[in-house]
N, C-alpha and C positions, 0 to 999 in steps of 0.2 A: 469771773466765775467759771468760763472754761477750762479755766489751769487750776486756779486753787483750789475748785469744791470737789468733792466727792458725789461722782452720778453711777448712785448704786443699782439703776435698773440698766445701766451699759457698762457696767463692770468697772468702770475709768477709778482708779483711786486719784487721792487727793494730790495736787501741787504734779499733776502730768497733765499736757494737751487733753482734751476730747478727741475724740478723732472725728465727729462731725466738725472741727472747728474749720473753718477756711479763712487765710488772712486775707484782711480786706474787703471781707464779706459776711463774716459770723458763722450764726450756726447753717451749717448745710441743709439741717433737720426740722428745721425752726416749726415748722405747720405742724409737724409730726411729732417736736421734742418729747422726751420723756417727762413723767410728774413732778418729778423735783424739782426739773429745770423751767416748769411751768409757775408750780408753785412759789419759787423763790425769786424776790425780789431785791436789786441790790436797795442795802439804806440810803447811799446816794441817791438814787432816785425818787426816795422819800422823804427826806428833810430838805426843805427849800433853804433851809439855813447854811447845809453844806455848799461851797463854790466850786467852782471848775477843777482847783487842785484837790477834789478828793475824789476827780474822776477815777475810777481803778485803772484803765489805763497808764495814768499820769503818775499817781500814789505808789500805784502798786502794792494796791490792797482791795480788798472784797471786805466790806460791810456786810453781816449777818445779823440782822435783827430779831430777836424772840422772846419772849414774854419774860424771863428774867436771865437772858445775857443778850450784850451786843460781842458778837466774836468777829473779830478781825483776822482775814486770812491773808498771810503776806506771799506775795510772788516769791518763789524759793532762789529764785536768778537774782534779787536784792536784798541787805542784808539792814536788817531792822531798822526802817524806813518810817518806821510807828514812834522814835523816837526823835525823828525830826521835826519842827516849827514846817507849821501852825498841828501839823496831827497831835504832836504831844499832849499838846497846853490840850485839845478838843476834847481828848479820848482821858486826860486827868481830870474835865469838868463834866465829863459823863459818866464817870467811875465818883463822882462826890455827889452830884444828885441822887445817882441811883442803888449807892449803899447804903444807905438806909432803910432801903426796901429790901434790901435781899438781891437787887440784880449786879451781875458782876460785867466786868470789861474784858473781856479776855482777847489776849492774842495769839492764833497758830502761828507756827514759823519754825519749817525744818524739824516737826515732829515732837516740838517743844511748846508747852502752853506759859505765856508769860501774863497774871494776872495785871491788871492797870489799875492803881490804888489812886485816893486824891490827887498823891506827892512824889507818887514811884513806879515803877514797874517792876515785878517781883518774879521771877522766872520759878515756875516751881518743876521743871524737866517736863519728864515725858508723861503724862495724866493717863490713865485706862480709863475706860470708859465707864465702868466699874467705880470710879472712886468717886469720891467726894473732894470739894473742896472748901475751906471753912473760913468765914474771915472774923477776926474779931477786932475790936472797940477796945485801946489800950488808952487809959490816959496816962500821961507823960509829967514830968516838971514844965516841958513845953507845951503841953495841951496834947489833944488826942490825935493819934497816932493809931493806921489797922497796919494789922499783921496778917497773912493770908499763909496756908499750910494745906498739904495735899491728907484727907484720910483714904487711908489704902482699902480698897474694896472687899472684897470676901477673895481669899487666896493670893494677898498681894502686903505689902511694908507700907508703912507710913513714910513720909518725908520728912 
């Protein structure tokens, strides 16, 4: 979470060091951290059902959990690591529980939002923060099948 998140009470953008980080030691700040970094907790830490390889260290990803996404932030030094065994199949059967509700799977990675569907991962670019993203329920000859698509915000294109 030092590298990938975004700590907007110390200016740090997303996927650079903190500069309280110390290797080997964490944060410098830690008594003192700022809110964010209080408030936020990795998912790892919170599902006993994840193992040791979804440590972020190891994965080289950050778990963000929220009332309807879990977003995945990938270390920008490895190249989509969310498509590798066992993450895949994980983050395929938490995007199939949880579309039916309305929560989405999403993955950051190099400024790019990659939605995570039952079956697939769907890169839809670079998302504003502004837009929306919309998934629909297609049935097929093979059964159902989503489709996910960016709507462009006020002053922005669709995708």
């Amino acid at each position: 979470c030092c590298k990938t998140m975004v700590i907007a009470e110390l200016k740090k953008p997303k996927d650079s060091w903190c500069p309280n980080f110390v290797r080997g030691q964490g944060c410098a700040i830690y008594a003192d951290r700022p809110k964010s970094c209080r408030d936020f907790t990795c998912y790892w830490l919170l599902d006993p059902a994840m193992g040791p390889e979804w440590k972020p260290d190891r994965c080289k990803m950050v778990l963000d959990a929220r009332a309807d996404w879990l977003v995945v932030h990938v270390d920008p030094a490895v190249s989509r690591p969310w498509e590798q065994e066992p993450y895949f199949s994980y983050l395929t059967e938490m995007a199939a529980r949880n579309i039916a509700r309305g929560a989405s799977v999403l993955v950051m990675e190099r400024g790019r939002t990659i939605i995570i569907l039952p079956d697939r991962g769907v890169d839809l670019g670079v998302v504003a923060p502004e837009d929306r993203i919309v998934v629909n329920r297609v049935m097929t000859g093979a059964g159902p099948s989503w489709h996910a698509r960016v709507v462009a915000g006020e002053g922005g294109s669709s995708q």
